[in-house]
C-alpha positions as CSV (number, residue, x, y, z in Angstrom):
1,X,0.0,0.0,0.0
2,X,1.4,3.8,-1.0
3,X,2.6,5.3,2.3
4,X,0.4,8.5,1.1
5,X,-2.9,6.6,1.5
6,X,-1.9,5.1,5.4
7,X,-2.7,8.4,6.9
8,X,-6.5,8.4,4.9
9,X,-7.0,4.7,5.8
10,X,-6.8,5.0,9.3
11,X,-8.2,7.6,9.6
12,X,-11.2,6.2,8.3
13,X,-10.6,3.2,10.9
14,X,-10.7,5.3,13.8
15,X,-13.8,7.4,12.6
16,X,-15.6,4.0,12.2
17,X,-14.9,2.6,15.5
18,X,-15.4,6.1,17.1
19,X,-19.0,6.2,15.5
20,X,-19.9,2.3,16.6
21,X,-18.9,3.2,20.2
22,X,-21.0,6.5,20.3
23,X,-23.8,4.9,18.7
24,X,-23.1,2.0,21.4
25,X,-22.9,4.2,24.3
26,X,-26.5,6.2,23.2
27,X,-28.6,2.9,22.7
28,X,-27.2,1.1,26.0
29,X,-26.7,4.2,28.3
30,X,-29.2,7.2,26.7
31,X,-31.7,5.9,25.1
32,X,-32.0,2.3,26.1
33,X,-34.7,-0.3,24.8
34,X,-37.9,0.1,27.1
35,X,-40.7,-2.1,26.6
36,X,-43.9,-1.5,26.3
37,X,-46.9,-4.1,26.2
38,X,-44.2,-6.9,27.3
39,X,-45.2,-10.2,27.3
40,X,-44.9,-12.6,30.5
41,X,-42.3,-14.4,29.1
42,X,-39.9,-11.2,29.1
43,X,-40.3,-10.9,32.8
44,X,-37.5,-12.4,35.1
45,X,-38.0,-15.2,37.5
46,X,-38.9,-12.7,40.4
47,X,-41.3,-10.5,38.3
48,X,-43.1,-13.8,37.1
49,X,-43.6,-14.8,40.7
50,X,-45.0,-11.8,41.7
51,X,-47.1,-11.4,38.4
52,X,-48.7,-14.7,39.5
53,X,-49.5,-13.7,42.9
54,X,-50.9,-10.6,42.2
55,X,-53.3,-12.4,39.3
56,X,-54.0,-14.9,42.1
57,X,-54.7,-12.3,44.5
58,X,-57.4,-10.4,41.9
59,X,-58.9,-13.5,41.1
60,X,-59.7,-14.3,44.6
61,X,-61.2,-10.8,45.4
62,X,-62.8,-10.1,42.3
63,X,-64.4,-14.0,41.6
64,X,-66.0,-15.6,44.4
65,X,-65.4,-19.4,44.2
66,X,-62.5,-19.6,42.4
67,X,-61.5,-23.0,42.6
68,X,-65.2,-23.5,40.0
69,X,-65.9,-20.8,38.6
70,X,-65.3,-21.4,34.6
71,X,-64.0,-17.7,34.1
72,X,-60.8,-18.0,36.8
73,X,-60.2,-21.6,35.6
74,X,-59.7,-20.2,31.9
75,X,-57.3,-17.3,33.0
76,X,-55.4,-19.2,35.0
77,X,-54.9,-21.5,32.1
78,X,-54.0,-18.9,30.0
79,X,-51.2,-17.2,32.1
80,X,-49.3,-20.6,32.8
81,X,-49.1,-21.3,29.0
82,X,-47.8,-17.9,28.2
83,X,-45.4,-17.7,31.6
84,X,-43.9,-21.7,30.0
85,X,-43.4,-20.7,26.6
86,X,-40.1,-22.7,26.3
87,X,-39.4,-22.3,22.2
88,X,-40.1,-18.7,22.5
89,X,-37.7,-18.4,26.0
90,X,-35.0,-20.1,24.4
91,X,-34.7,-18.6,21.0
92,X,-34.8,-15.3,23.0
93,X,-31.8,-16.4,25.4
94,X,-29.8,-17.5,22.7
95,X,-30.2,-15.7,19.7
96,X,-30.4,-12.2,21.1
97,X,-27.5,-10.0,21.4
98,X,-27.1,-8.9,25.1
99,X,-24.4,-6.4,26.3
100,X,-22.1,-7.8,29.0
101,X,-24.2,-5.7,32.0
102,X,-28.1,-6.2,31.5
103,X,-28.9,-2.1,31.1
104,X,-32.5,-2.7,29.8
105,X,-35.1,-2.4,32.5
106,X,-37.3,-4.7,33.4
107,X,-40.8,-4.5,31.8
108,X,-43.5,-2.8,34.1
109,X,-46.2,-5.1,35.4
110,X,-49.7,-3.8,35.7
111,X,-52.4,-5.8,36.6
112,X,-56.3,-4.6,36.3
113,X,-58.6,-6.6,38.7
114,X,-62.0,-6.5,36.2
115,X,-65.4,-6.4,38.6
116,X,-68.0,-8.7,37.3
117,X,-70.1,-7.5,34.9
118,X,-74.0,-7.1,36.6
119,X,-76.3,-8.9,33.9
120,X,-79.3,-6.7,33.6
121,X,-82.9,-8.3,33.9
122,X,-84.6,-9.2,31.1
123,X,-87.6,-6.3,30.8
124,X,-90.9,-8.1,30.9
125,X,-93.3,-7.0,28.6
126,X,-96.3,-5.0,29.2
127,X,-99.6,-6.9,29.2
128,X,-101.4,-6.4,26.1
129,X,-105.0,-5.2,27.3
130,X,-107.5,-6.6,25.3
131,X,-109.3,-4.7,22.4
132,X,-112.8,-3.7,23.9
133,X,-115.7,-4.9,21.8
134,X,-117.8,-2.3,19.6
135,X,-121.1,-0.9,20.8
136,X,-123.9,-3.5,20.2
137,X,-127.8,-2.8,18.9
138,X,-130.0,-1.8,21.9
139,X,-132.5,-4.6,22.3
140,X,-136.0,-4.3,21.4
141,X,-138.0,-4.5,24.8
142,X,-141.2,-4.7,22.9
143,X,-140.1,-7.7,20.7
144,X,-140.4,-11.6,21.1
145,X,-138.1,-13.2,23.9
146,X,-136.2,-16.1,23.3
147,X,-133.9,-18.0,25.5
148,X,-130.8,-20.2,24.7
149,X,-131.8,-24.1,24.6
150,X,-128.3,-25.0,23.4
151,X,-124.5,-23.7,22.8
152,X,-122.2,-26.4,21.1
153,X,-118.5,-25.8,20.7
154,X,-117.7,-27.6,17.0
155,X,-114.6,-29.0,15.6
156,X,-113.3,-28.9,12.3
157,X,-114.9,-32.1,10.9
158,X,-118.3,-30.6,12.4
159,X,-118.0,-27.5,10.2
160,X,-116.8,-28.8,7.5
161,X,-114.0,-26.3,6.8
162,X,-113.3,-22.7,7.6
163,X,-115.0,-21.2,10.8
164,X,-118.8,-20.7,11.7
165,X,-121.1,-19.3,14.2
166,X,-124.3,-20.9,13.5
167,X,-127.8,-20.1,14.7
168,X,-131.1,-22.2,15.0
169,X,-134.6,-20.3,16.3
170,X,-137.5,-21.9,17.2
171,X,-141.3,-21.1,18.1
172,X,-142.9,-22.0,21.1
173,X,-143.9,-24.9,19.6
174,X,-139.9,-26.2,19.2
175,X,-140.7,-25.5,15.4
176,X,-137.8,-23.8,13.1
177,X,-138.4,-20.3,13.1
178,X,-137.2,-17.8,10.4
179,X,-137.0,-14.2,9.9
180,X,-135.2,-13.8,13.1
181,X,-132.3,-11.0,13.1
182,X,-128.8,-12.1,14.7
183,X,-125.8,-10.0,15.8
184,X,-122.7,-10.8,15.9
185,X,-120.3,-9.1,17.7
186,X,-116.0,-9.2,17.7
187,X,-113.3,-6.9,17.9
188,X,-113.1,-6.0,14.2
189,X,-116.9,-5.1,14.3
190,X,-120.5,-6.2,14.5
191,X,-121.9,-8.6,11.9
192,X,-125.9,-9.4,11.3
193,X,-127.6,-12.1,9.7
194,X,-131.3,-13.8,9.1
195,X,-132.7,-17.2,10.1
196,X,-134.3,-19.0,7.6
197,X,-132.1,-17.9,4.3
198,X,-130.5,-22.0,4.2
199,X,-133.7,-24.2,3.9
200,X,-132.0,-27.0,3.5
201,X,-130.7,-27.2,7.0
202,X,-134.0,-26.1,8.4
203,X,-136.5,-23.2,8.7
204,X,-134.6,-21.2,11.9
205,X,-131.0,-21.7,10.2
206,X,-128.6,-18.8,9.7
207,X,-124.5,-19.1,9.9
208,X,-122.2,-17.0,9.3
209,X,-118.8,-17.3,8.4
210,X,-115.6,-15.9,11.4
211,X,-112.2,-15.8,11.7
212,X,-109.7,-16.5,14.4
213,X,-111.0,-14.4,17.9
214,X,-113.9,-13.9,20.8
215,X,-117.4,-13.0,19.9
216,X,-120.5,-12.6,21.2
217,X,-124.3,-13.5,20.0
218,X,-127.7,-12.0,20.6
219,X,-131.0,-11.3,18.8
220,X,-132.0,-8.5,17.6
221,X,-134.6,-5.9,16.3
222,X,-137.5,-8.5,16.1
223,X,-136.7,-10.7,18.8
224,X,-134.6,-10.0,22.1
225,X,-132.2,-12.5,23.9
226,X,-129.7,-12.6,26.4
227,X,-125.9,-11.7,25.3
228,X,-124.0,-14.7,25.0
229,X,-120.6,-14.2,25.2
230,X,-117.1,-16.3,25.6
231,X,-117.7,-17.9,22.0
232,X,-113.6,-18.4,20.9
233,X,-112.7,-19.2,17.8
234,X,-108.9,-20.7,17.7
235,X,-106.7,-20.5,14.7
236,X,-108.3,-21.8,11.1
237,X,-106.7,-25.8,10.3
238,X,-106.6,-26.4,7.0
239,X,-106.9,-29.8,7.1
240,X,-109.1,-31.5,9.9
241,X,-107.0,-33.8,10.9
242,X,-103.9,-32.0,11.8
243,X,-105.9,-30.8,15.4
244,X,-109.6,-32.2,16.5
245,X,-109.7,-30.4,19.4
246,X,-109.7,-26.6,17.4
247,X,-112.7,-24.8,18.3
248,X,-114.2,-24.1,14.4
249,X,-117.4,-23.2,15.0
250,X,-120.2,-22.7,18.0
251,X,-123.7,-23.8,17.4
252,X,-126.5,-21.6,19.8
253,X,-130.1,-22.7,19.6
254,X,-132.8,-19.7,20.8
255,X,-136.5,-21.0,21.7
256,X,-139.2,-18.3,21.7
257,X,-140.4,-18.1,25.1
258,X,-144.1,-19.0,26.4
């Protein structure tokens, strides 16, 4: 090598080195590593025997039967399998370049006790009130009375499909009477029909067709009755014999009184 470019080499050298020890003395001495968010398995062996203590300690205070209840059981799980994370551990110890004197500091350990969480109630729904019937027809005190002989809850197979409230009136003789004005009354309004318009199933025979709900029954304009009420209709089936015991229909037979 030419003894003019000795002086330039070394110079060079000593800059080098000079800058590796600076930067050196800066990352060990003035700004060192600190952690943040460490996991357990950076902790010495002190730290991770306090760590556990102070977990065991929260447990017990904020968990009351510790040694069953699901929730400790799980945690506790969970901090030995990250405090004996051997592969992790060891590639750490070996592979990581540590000065001579250990100048990092330890990782701070902060441990938040959570309170159980209070399950709210569930709200009970308000009780729907029912939906009050309309206004029915003011009886007629100078007409005919009749009185109820008969009130027959029918099923499906007794109707014959769909839902009916049918209604037979007789004379005082026990003869089929027609011509006499029903009511019907529900929720979704009142309904009137005539006896006698359905011959073929006898003089005093008038139906008409209902859906799913509560009514109530009583003559009308040229005949008076009592109300008869509690007449539930349940859900339509479509085919009869999917439920036999569906109330489809009510039959009410009214005798003209002596």
């Amino acid at each position: 090598m030419d003894s003019n470019f000795r002086p330039f080499v070394v110079t060079w050298l000593l800059a080098l080195f000079a800058g590796v020890g600076v930067g050196l003395f800066l990352a060990w001495y003035v700004f060192p590593v600190s952690y943040t968010n460490a996991q357990p398995y950076d902790l010495t062996a002190p730290a991770k025997d306090d760590y556990i203590k102070m977990v065991a300690a929260a447990r017990v205070t904020a968990l009351a039967q510790m040694e069953t209840n699901p929730l400790t059981q799980q945690a506790l799980v969970k901090l030995r399998l990250a405090l004996n994370a051997p592969a992790v551990s060891m590639q750490r110890a070996t592979f990581t370049p540590r000065p001579t004197r250990n100048l990092t500091p330890q990782p701070r350990v902060t441990v938040i006790v959570l309170e159980p969480t209070a399950v709210a109630p569930t709200p009970v729904p308000p009780t729907a009130q029912p939906t009050p019937l309309p206004p029915t027809s003011e009886p007629n005190p100078n007409a005919p009375r009749f009185v109820l002989l008969e009130k027959r809850a029918l099923n499906c197979p007794s109707v014959g499909g769909g839902a009916f409230i049918q209604v037979e009136t007789r004379d005082t003789n026990g003869r089929g009477l027609p011509g006499v004005l029903v009511e019907v009354n529900s929720a979704r309004g009142n309904e009137q029909f005539y006896t006698g318009l359905k011959p073929e199933r006898g003089n005093g025979f008038g139906d008409v067709a209902v859906l799913p709900g509560n009514y109530t029954v009583h003559l009308v304009e040229n005949a008076s009755s009592d109300i008869i009420s509690d007449l539930r209709i349940d859900a339509n089936i479509v085919e009869c014999g999917s439920d036999l015991t569906a109330i489809q229909g009510w039959q009410l037979v009214f005798q003209q009184a002596p």
